[in-house]
DSSP file (Angstrom, degrees, kcal/mol; ACC not computed):
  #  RESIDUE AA STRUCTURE BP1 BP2  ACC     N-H-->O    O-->H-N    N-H-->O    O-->H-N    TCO  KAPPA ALPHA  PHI   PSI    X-CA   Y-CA   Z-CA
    1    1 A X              0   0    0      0, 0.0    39,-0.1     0, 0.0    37,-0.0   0.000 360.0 360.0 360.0 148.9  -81.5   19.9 -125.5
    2    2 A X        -     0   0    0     37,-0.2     2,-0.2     1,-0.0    36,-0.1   0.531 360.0-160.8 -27.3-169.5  -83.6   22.4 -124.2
    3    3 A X        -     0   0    0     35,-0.1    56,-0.3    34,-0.1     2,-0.3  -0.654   6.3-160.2-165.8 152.1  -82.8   25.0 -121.5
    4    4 A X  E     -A   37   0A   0     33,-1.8    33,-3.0    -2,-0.2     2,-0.5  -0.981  14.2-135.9-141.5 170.0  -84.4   27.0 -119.3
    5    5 A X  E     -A   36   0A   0     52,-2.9     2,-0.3    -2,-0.3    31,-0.2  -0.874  15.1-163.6-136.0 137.1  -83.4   29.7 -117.6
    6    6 A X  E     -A   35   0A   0     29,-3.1    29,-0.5    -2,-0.5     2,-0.4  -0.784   2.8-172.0-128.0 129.8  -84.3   30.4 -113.6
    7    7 A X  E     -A   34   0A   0     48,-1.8    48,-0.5    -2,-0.3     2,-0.3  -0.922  24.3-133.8-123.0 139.3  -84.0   34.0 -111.7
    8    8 A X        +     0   0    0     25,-1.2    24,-0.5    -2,-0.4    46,-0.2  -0.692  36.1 164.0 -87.1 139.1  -84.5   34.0 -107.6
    9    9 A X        +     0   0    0     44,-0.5     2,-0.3    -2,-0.3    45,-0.2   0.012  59.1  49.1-134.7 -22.0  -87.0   37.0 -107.2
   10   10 A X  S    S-     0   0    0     43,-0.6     2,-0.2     1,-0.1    43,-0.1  -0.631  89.6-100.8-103.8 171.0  -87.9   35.9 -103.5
   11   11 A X        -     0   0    0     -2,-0.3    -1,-0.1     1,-0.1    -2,-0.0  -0.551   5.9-147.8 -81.5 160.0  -86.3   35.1 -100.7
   12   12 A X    >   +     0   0    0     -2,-0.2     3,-1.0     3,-0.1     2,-0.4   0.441  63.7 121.2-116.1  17.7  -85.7   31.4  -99.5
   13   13 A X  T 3  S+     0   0    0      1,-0.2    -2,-0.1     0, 0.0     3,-0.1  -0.459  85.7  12.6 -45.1 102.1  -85.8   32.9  -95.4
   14   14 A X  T 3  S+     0   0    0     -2,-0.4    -1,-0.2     1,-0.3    -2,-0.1   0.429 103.2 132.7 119.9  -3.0  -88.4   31.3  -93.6
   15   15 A X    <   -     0   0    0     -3,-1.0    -1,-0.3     1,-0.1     2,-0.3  -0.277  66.7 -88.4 -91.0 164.9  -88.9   28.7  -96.4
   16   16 A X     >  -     0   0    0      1,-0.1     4,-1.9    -3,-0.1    -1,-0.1  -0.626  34.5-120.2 -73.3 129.1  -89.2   24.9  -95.8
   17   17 A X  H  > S+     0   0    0     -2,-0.3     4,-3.4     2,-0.2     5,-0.2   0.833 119.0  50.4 -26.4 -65.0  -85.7   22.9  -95.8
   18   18 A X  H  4 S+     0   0    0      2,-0.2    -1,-0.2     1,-0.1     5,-0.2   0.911 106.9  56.0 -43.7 -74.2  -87.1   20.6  -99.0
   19   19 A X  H >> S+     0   0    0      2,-0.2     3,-4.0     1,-0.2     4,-2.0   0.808 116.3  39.2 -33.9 -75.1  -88.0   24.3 -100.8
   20   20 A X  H >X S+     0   0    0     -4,-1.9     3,-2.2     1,-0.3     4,-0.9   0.895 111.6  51.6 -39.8 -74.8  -84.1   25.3 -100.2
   21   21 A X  H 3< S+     0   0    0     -4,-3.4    -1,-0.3     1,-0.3     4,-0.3   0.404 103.2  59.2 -38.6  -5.9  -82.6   22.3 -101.0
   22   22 A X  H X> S+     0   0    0     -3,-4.0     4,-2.3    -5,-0.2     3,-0.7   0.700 113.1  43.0 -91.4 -41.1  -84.7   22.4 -104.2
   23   23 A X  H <X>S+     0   0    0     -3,-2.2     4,-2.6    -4,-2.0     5,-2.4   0.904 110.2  50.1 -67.8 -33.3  -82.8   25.8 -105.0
   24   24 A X  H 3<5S+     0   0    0     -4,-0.9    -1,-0.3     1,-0.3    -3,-0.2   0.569 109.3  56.7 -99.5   1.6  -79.6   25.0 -104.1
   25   25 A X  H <45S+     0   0    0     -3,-0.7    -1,-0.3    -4,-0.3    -2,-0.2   0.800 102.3  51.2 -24.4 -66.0  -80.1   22.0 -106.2
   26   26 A X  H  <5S-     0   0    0     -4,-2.3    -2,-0.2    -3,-0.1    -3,-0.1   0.895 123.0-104.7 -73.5 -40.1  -80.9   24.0 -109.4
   27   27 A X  T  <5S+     0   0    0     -4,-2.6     2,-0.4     1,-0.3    -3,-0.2   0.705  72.6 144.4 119.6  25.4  -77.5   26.1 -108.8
   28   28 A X      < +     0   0    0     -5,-2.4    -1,-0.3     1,-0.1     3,-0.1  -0.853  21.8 173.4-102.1 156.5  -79.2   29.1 -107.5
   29   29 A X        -     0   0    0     -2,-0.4     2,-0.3     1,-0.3    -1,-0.1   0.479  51.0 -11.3-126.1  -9.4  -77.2   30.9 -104.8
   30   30 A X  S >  S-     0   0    0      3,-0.1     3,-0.6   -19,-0.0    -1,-0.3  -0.944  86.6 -46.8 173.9 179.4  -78.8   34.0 -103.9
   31   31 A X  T 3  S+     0   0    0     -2,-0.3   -22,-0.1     1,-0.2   -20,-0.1  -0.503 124.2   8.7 -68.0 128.3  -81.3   36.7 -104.5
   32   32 A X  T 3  S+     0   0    0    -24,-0.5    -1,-0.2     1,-0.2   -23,-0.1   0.380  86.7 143.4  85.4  -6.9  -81.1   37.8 -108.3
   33   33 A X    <   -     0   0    0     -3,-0.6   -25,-1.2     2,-0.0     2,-0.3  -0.650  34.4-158.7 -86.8 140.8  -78.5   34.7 -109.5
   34   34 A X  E     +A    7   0A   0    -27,-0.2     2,-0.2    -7,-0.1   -27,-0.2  -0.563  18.5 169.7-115.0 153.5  -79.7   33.5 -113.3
   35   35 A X  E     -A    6   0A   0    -29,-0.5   -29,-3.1    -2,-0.3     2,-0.5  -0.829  27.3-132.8-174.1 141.0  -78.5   30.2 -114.0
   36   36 A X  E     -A    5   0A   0    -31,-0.2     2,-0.3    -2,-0.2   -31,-0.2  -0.924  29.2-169.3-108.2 116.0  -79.7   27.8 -117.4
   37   37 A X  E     -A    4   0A   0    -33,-3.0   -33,-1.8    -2,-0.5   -34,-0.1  -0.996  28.3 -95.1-138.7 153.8  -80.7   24.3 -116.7
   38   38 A X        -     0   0    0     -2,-0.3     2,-1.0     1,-0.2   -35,-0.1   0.361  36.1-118.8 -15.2 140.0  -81.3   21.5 -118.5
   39   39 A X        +     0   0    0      4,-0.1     2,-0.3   -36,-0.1   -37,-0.2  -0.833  62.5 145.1 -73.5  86.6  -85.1   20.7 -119.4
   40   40 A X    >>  -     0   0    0     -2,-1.0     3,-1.6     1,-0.1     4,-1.3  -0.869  59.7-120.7-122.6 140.3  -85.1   17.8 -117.7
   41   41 A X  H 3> S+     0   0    0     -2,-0.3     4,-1.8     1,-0.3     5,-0.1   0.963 120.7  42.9 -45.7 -52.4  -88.2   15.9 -115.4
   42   42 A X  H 3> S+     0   0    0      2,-0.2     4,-0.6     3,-0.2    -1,-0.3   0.593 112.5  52.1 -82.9  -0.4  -86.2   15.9 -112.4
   43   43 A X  H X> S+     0   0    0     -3,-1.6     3,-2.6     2,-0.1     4,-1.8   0.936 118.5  43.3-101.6 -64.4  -84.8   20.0 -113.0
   44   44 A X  H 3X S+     0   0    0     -4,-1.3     4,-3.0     1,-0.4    -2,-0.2   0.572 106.3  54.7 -88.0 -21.5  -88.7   20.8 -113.5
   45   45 A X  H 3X S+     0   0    0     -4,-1.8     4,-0.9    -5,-0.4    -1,-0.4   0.912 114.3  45.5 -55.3 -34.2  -90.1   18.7 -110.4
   46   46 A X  H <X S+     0   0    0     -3,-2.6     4,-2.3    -4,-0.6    -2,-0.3   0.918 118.0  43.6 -81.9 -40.2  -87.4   20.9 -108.6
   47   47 A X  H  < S+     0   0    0     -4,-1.8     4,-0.2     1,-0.2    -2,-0.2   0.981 113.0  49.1 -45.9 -62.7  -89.0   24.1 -110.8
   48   48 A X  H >< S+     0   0    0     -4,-3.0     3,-0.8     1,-0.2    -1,-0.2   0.773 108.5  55.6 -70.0 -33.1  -92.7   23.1 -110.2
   49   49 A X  H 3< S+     0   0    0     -4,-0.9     2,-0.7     1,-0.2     3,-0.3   0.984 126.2  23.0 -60.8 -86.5  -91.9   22.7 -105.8
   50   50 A X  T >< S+     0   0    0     -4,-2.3     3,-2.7     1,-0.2    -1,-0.2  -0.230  78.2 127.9-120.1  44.2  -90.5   26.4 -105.7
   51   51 A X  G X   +     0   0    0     -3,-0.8     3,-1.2    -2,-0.7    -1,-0.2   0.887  63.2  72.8 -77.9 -44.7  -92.1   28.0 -108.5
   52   52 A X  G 3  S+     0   0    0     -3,-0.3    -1,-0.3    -4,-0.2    -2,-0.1   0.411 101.6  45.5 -14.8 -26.5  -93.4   30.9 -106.1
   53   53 A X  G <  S+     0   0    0     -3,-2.7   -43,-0.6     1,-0.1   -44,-0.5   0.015 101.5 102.5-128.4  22.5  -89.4   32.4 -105.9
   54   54 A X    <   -     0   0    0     -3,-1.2     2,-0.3   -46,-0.2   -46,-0.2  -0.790  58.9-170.0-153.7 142.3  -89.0   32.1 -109.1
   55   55 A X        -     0   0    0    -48,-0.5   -48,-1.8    -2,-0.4     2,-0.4  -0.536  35.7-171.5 -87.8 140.3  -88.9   34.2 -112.5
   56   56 A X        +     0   0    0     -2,-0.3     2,-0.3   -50,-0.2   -50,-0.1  -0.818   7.2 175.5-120.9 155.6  -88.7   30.8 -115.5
   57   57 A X        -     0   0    0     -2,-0.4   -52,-2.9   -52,-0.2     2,-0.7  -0.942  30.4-123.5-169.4 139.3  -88.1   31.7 -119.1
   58   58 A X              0   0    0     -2,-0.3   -54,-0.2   -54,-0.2    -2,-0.0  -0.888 360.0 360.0-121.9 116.2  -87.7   29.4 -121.6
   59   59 A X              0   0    0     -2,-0.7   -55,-0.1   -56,-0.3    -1,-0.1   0.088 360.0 360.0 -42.1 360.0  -84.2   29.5 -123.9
């Protein structure tokens, strides 16, 4: 299956609860944290929501 692969480049301070909860969802944890998830509909609804703090590359 697919992967892609998700970099934090913003902060999520000041951000809307849903927005966080989208991140801490995908398995990112901090400022800088890489992490590979599934290409899945529900991991890219979370992508496409906070796509603004984050660098996407596709695996």
């Amino acid at each position: 299956m697919k992967q892609v692969r998700l970099t934090q480049i913003k902060s999520s301070n000041g951000r809307l609860e849903s927005h966080k909860a989208c991140l801490r969802g995908l398995g990112i944890r901090r400022m800088h944290h890489t992490v590979l998830v599934r290409d899945t509909p529900e991991n890219r609804g979370m992508i496409t929501k906070v796509w603004y703090m984050l660098k996407i590359e596709d695996v």
